[in-house]
Structures are given as C-alpha cells and as structure tokens.
C-alpha positions in Angstrom: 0.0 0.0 0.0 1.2 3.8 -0.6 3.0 5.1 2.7 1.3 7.6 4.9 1.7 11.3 4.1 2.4 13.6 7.2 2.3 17.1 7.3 6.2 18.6 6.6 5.9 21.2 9.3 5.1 24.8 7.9 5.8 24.1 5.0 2.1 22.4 4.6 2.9 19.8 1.9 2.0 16.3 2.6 5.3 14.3 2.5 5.4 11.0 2.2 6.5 10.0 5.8 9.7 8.0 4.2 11.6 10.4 2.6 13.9 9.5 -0.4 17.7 10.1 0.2 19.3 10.5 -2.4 23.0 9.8 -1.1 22.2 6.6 -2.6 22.9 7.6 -6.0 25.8 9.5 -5.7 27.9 6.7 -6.8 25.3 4.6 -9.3 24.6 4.9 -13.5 21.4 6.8 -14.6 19.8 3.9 -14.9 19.7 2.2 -12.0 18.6 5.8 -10.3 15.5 5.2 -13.2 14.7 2.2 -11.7 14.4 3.9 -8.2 12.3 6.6 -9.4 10.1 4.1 -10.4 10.0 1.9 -7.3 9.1 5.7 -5.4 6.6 6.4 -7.3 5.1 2.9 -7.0 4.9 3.5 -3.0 4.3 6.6 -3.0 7.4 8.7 -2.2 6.7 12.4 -2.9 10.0 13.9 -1.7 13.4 13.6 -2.2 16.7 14.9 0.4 19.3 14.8 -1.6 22.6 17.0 -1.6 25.5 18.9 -3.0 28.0 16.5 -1.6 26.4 13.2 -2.4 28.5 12.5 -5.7 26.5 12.8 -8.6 23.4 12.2 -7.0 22.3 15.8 -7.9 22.8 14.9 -11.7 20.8 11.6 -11.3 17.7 12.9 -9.5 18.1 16.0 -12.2 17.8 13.7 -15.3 13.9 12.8 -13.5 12.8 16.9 -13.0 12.0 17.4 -16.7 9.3 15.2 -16.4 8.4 14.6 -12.6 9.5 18.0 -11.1 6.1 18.3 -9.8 5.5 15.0 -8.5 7.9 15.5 -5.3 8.8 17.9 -2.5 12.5 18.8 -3.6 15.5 19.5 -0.7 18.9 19.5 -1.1 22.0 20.9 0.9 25.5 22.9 0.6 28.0 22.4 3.3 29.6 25.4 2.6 30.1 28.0 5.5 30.7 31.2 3.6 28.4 33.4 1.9 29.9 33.1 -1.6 31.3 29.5 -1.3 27.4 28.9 -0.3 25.8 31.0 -2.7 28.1 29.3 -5.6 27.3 25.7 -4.6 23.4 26.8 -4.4 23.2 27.6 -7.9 25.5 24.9 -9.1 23.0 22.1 -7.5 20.2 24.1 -9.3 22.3 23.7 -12.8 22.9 19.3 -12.0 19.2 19.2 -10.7 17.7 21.2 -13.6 15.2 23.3 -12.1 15.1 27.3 -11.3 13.6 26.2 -7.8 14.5 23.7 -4.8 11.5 23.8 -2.2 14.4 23.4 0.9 17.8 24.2 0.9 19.7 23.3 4.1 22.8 23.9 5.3 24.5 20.8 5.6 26.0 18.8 9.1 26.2 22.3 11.2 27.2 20.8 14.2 30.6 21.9 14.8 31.1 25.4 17.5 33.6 27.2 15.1 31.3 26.3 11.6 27.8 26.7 13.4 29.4 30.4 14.2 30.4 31.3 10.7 27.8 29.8 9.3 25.1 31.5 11.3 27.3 34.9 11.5 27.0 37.8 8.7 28.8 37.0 5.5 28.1 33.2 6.3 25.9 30.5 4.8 22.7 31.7 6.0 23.0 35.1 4.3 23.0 33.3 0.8 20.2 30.7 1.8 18.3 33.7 2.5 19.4 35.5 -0.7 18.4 32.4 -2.4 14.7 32.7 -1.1 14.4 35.8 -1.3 15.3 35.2 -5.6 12.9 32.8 -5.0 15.3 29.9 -5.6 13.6 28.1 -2.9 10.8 28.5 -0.5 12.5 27.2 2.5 15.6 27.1 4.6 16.7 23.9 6.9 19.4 22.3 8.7 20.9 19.5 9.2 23.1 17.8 11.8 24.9 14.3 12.2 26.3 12.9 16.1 25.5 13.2 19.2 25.4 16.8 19.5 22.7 17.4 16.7 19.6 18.1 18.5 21.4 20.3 21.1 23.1 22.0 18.1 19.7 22.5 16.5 18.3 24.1 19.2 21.0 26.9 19.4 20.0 27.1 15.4 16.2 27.6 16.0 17.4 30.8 18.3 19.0 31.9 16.0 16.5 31.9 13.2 13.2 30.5 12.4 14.3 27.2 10.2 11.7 25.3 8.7 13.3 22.2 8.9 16.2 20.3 10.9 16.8 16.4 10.6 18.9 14.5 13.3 19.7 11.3 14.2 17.0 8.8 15.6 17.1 4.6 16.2 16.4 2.0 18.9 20.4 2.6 19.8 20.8 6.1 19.6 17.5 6.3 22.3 19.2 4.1 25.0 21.9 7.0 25.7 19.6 8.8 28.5 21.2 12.4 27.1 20.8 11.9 23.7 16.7 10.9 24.3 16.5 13.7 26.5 18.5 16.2 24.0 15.9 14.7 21.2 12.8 14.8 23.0 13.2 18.3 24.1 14.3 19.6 20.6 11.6 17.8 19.2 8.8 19.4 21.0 10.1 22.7 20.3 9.5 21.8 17.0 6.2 21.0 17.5 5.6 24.3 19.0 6.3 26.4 16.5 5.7 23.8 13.7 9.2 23.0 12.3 9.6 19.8 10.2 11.7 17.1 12.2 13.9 14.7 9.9 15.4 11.6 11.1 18.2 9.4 9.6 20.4 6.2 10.6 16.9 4.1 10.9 19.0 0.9 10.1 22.1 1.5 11.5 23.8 -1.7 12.7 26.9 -0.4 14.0 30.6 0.6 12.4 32.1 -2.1 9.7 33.9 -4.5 11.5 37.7 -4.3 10.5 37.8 -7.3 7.4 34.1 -7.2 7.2 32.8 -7.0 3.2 31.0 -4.1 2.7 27.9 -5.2 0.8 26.2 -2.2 1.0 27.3 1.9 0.0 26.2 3.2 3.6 29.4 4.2 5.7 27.6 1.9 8.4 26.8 -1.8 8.8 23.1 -1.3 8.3 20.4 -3.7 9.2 19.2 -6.0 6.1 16.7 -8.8 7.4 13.8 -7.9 6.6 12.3 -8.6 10.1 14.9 -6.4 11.6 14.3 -3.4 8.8 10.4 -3.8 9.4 11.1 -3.9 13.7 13.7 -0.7 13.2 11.4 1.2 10.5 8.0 0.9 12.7 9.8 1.9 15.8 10.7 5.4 14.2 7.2 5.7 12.3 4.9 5.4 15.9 6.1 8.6 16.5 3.6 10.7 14.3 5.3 14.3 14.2 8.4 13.1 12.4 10.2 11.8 9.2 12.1 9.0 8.3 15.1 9.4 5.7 15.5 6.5 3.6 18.8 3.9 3.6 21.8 5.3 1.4 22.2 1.8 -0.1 19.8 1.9 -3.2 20.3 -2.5 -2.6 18.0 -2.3 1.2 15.5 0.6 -0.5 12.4 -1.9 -1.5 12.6 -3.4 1.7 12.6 -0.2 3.6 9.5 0.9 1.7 7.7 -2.6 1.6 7.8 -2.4 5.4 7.2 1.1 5.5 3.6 1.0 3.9 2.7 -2.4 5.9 -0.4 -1.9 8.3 1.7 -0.9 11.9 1.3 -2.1 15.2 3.2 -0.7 18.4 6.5 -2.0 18.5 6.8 -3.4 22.3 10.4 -2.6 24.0 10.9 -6.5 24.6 10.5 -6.4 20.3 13.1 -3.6 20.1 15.5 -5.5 23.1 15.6 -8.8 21.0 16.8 -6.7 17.9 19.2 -5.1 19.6 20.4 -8.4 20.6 20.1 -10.2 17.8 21.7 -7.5 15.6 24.5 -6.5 18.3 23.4 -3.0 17.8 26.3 -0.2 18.2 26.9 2.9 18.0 28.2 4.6 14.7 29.0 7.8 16.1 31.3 6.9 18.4 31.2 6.7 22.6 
C-alpha cells in the first residue's frame, strides 16, 4: 500500500512519511537511479533529500525533473560556510538538478562550534540561503546535523533563526543513551511548538564495519538487512507521528525499507526492540 503522508511542518505539503535520500545515488549509473524513481513512485514517495556532496546524486535525481518535477517535494544541501562559497554551490546544484527552484535548501552537518558560528554569522551561509529565497530559488531554509550533539546544536539554530526544517539522528540505539533521548525529545517538541519539520536518519544503523568485514552495501555503516529487523527498526521510528524517516543510502535495502514502511503498523513493544538489539548486536556509529 502507498506510505502515509504527514504534514512537513510549515511548509504544509503532505510528505510521504519515508523520505527519499538520495546519497544513494551518488555513486550509481542513470539507470539504476530510473529504476528507483520508479520503485518511489510505485509507493508513494513524494520527496526527495538529496545534496551537494552526495556524488553525482544531484545529476541523477536531475535527469527525473523534466518530467516529474512536480511529483515531489524537492530539498537539497551545501555544506559550505561562507556566503559566496554557499551561494556558488546553491546555484551549481540548481544547474545538476535542472530546475530554477529547490523547495528546501539546508545547510548541511552544522554541528561543529567554530562552523555553526560562521555559518550563522553575517557574511556566512545563512545570508546566501536567505538570498536564495528571497530570488525565489527556494521557499524554505533547513538544517541538518549528524552525532550526538545534533539536536542540542539545532536548538541553538532555532534561536538563532526561524528554520523550517532540521533532521537528526534517531534509532532504537541512539535512544538508550539517556542524554541523547533527553536532547531529542526536548528539541523535538520545540518543533512541535512552533511547527518546524523534524527529519530523522540512521533508521538501520547496525553499528561501524567490522575491520575485514565486506562491505555489501554503500552506507558508511553496517546497516540492518533482514527484513524482520528493517520492518522492527522502520516501525519503531514511524509510531512517532510528528516526524520523518530518511530513507537507507544503499539503493540494494530501498524496496525493503519501503515494503515495510507501507505495511499496516502495530506498536512495537520494548521487549521487540531489546531482541533486535540483541540479535543484531546493535552499536553505536558515532562513536562513545
């Protein structure tokens, strides 16, 4: 069946509550990335993250706009801290995605003190994303953060100015570490308050490669791949209602993730979630 649609914050449109990143076709031929377009639009995926750093997956998900432009929600990302660096890679990703309008640009993994600052100062990053609305290049502004210091990170962001969006980590694993629930939970229902979309990503993260391990799979992480373990991991996120689930970067796990994610759901119980953990020797990836 066609996954849920949630609301994306204030943004109002009705996204798909899997969202499609794209970091899984930064290193694949055009058409392999065809054949994802189709498997997305068979369940219903009506927005893609994708980003200036993920390889060429700009110039994949471009080669799809000429014809399904309208059919998704579109976001991508610069990491660039500067004001022209940003404004330069902006434009470039509206060149490889062929299209004189993004709906979110985000600035890209601002977790870091010294970055966050320049990023956020005058003459930083922020300055072109708001030039770039203003052109009306895009109609909204996010950001992004990876590690255990995203949602406290994102916080000092949403004082800072009123972005639409922020995405963060969020699994079984990550919610066992008492700060980092706390730190997610209370960033979270700021968000709620004053209606800012809430991204999530690492859904199926296993743990780190093991050293000799053979990496089956493009994610930087050993992800989850039985499909009980994707469909235990993937309802877990989805019970709570107010948030979004970013999609595997390993185009290989993509039709399980979305065959479990449009299956009828029923609460996941935390013995369910301890026997994965188990089973799976779940770990984390961003280090102690």
């Amino acid at each position: 069946m066609p996954i849920e649609r949630r609301t994306f914050g204030r943004t109002g449109h009705q996204s798909s509550a899997i969202l499609f990143g794209a970091a899984a076709l930064g290193r694949v031929e055009q058409g392999v990335a065809d054949e994802v377009l189709a498997l997305l639009l068979e369940h219903g995926v009506n927005h893609i993250d994708v980003a200036a750093s993920y390889g060429d997956a700009e110039l994949r998900v471009g080669r799809w706009m000429d014809r399904h432009r309208g059919d998704f929600f579109l976001a991508t990302k610069t990491k660039e801290r500067g004001y022209a660096e940003a404004k330069a890679e902006m434009h470039r990703s509206l060149e490889r995605l062929r299209t004189d309008q993004v709906d979110l640009i985000q600035l890209h993994g601002l977790v870091h003190p010294d970055e966050w600052e320049q990023a956020l100062s005058s003459g930083g990053a922020l300055d072109a994303a708001i030039e770039f609305k203003v052109a009306g290049h895009t109609r909204f502004i996010g950001v992004t953060g990876h590690g255990w210091t995203a949602p406290a990170m994102h916080r000092r962001s949403l004082e800072r100015f009123p972005f639409d969006s922020i995405l963060m980590p969020w699994n079984w694993h990550v919610a066992q570490r008492p700060g980092y629930r706390a730190d997610f939970e209370e960033t979270l229902e700021i968000c709620r308050a004053r209606n800012v979309a809430v991204q999530t990503i690492k859904a199926l993260a296993r743990g780190p490669w093991a050293a000799g391990a053979t990496r089956d799979y493009a994610t930087w992480y050993q992800p989850l791949e039985r499909e009980d373990d994707i469909r235990t991991a993937v309802h877990w996120v989805l019970e709570e209602p107010d948030v979004f689930l970013n999609s595997v970067g390993d185009v290989g796990l993509l039709p399980l993730l979305l065959k479990v994610a449009g299956e009828e759901r029923a609460p996941v119980s935390e013995a369910a979630m301890q026997q994965l953990d188990e089973r799976a020797g779940l770990s984390s990836i961003f280090g102690l």
